[in-house]
N, C-alpha and C positions, 0 to 999 in steps of 0.2 A: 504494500500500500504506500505510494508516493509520499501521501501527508496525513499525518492521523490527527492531526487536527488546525484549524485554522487560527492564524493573526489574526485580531481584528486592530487596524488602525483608526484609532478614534479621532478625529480631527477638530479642533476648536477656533473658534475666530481667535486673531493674535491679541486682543485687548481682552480676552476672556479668561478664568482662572478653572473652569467645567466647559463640559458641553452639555447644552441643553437637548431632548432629540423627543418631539411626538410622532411614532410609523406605524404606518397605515399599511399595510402592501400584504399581497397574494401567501397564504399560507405555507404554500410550498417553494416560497421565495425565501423562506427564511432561515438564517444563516445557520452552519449543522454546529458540532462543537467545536468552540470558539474560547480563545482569552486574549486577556488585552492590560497591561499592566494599570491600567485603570480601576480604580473602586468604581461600581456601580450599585444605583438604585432605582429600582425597575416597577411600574405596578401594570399589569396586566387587564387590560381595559375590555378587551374582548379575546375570546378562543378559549380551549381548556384542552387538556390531553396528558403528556409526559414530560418532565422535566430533569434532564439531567444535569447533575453539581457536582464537579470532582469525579468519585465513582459512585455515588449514590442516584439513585432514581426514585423518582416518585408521581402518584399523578398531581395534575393541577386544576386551580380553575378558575375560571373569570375574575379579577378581584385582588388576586394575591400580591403582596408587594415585598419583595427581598431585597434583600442587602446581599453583595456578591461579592468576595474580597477580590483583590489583585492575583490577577496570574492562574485567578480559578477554573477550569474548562467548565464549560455548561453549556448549556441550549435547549430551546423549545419546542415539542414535538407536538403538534397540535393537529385534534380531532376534525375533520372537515367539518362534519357538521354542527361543530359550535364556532366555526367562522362565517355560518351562511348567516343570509342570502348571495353574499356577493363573494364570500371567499377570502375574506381580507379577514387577519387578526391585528390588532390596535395593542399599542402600550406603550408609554410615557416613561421616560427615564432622564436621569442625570449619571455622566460619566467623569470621574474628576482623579487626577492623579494623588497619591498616597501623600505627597511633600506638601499638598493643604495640609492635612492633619497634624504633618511633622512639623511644619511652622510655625504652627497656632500653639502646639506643645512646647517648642521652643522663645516663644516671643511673649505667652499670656497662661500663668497660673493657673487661672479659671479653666482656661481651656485642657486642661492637663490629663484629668481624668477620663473625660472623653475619647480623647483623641487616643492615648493608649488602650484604651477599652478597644475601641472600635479599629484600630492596628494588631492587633492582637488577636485577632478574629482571624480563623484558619479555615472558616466552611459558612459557609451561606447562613444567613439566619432567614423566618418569614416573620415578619412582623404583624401582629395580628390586633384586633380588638380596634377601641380609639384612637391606637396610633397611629394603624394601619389607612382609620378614616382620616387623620389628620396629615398624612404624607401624600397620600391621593388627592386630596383638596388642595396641598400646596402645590404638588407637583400641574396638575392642572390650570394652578391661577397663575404659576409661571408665564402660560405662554404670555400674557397679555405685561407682565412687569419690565422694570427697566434693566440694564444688566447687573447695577447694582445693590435691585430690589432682589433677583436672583440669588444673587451670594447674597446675603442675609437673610433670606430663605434658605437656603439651602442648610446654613449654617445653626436654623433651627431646628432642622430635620434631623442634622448629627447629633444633637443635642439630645434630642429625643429618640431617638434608636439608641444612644449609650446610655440612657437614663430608666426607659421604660423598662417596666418586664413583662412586657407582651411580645415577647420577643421566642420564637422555635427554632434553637440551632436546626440543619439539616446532616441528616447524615453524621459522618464522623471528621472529627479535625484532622486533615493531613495537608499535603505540602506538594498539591498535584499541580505541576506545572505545563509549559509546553510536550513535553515528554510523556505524550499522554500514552498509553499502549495499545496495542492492536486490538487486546478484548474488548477495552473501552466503546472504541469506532465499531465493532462488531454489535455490542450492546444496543448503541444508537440504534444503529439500523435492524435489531430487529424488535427494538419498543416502536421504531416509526411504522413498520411494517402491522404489529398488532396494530396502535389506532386508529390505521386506515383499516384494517380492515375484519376489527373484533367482531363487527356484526353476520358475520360466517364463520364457515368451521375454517380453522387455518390449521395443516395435516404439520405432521412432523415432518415428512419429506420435501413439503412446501417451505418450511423456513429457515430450518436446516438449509435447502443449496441456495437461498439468501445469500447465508454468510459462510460456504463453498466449506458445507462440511458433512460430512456422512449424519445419521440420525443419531446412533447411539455416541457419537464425537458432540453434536448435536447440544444430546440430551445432560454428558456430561458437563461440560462446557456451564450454561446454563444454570446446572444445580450448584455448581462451584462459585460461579460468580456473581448468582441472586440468594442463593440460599434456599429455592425452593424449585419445584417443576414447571416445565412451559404450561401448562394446564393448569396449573393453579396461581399463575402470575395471569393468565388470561383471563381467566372466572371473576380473581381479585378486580381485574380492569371494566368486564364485564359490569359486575356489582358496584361501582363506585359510578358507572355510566347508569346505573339503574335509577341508582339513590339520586342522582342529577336530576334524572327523569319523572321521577317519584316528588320532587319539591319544586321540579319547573312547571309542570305540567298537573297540577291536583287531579283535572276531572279525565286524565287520560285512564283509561282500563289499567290496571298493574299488570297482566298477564301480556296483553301488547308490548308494553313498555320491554317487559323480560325480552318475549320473543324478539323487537326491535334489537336488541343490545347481545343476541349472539346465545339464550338460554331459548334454545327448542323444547326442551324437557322439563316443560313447568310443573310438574310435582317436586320434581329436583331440585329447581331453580327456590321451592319455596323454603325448601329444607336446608338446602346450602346459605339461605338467605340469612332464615332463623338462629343456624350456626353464627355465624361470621358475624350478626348485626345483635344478637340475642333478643330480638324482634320478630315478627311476621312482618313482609311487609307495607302491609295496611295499617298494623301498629307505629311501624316505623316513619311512617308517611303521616298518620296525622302527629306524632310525636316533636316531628319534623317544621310543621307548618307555624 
């Protein structure tokens, strides 16, 4: 494999200390795994799917807003059908070099705590709750500020990511740089491969020669580097597409919803439901609402 994973060069106007960036653009436009020695802060405006951070995976969804350290690989693997009508996923970011923080830590007291808190961060955090609604509200009201209405938003943003504890590390803290490995890039492509296309049966010899490997190379692969079976990281994806479905949609039938998201075997689908949610889910649906 040529490159297993992408620069991204983040470009800023020459009187600016971040880049500011709102993208709109076609789902399957969007960049695979990427890093950039830039901290980023990101909120997700539309699309949902899989997200990967270093070597950790997870799904996502509309909403979320992370904090991404420098030099992290990551990227987002998004469901088509929570980019329609038009195909486009949306999300708002600032991108700024690590030597803001380290100046503010060297020039102002105050800022000291911060700045090393949020330096010292080895993995993605999500940030969740009021804070989450208060960086999404900032980040938005950027577009319309001056540049140096920006930085002093932004500068309360950091303020509050180091402060809050609404705060979800992701995955585990490591030191994953350009240097990403081959399994990594194998990974990507075959969670982008499930959310296109969980709502069928997707065979083992189907996803296997994907990533140009026999079934049972395949299967072990797989169990080593998720922890669990291609069948039950599917089901899991499945069911999270359910629970979507289940709180978007109140008055859709549940048993559609299942069938839509890849559970042909609806007695199974309610059993495995009940496992995994410790709910039925008609319970979990008005639990939900």
């Amino acid at each position: 494999m040529a490159k297993e994973v992408k620069y991204e060069q983040v470009l800023k106007d020459s009187n600016t200390s971040f880049h500011y960036g709102w993208s709109v653009q076609g789902y399957q436009e969007e960049i695979g795994l990427h890093f950039h020695p830039e901290i980023e802060i990101i909120v997700i405006l539309k699309g949902a799917g899989y997200r990967m951070t270093g070597d950790f995976s997870e799904p996502f969804e509309r909403g979320e807003v992370l904090f991404v350290p420098a030099n992290l690989p990551h990227c987002w693997i998004y469901n088509p059908e929570s980019c329609a009508p038009d195909g486009n996923r949306e999300c708002i970011f600032v991108q700024f070099d690590p030597s803001l923080l380290e100046n503010g830590m060297a020039f102002f007291n105050e800022w000291k705590y911060t700045s090393h808190k949020l330096l010292s961060m080895m993995q993605s955090v999500e940030i969740t709750g009021k804070a989450a609604q208060s960086i999404t509200e900032a980040l938005i009201s950027m577009q319309t500020l001056s540049e140096s209405e920006r930085l002093l938003s932004l500068l309360k943003m950091l303020r509050l990511i180091g402060t809050t504890s609404s705060v979800e590390p992701i995955g585990i803290p490591n030191n994953a740089s350009k240097d990403i490995t081959k399994n990594m890039r194998r990974i990507q492509l075959i969670l982008k491969y499930v959310v296109e296309n969980y709502r069928r049966k997707i065979s083992l010899s189907e996803i296997a020669s994907k990533v140009s490997l026999s079934e049972t190379a395949f299967c072990a692969f797989f169990k080593r580097e998720t922890g669990k079976s291609f069948i039950s990281f599917v089901n899991e994806y499945r069911l999270e597409a359910v629970c979507s479905g289940l709180k978007n949609c109140p008055d859709k039938d549940i048993s559609q919803i299942a069938w839509a998201c890849g559970f042909t075997d609806i007695p199974y689908f309610n059993r495995y439901f009940k496992k995994m949610k410790r709910h039925s889910p008609r319970e979990w649906r008005s639990r939900a609402k």
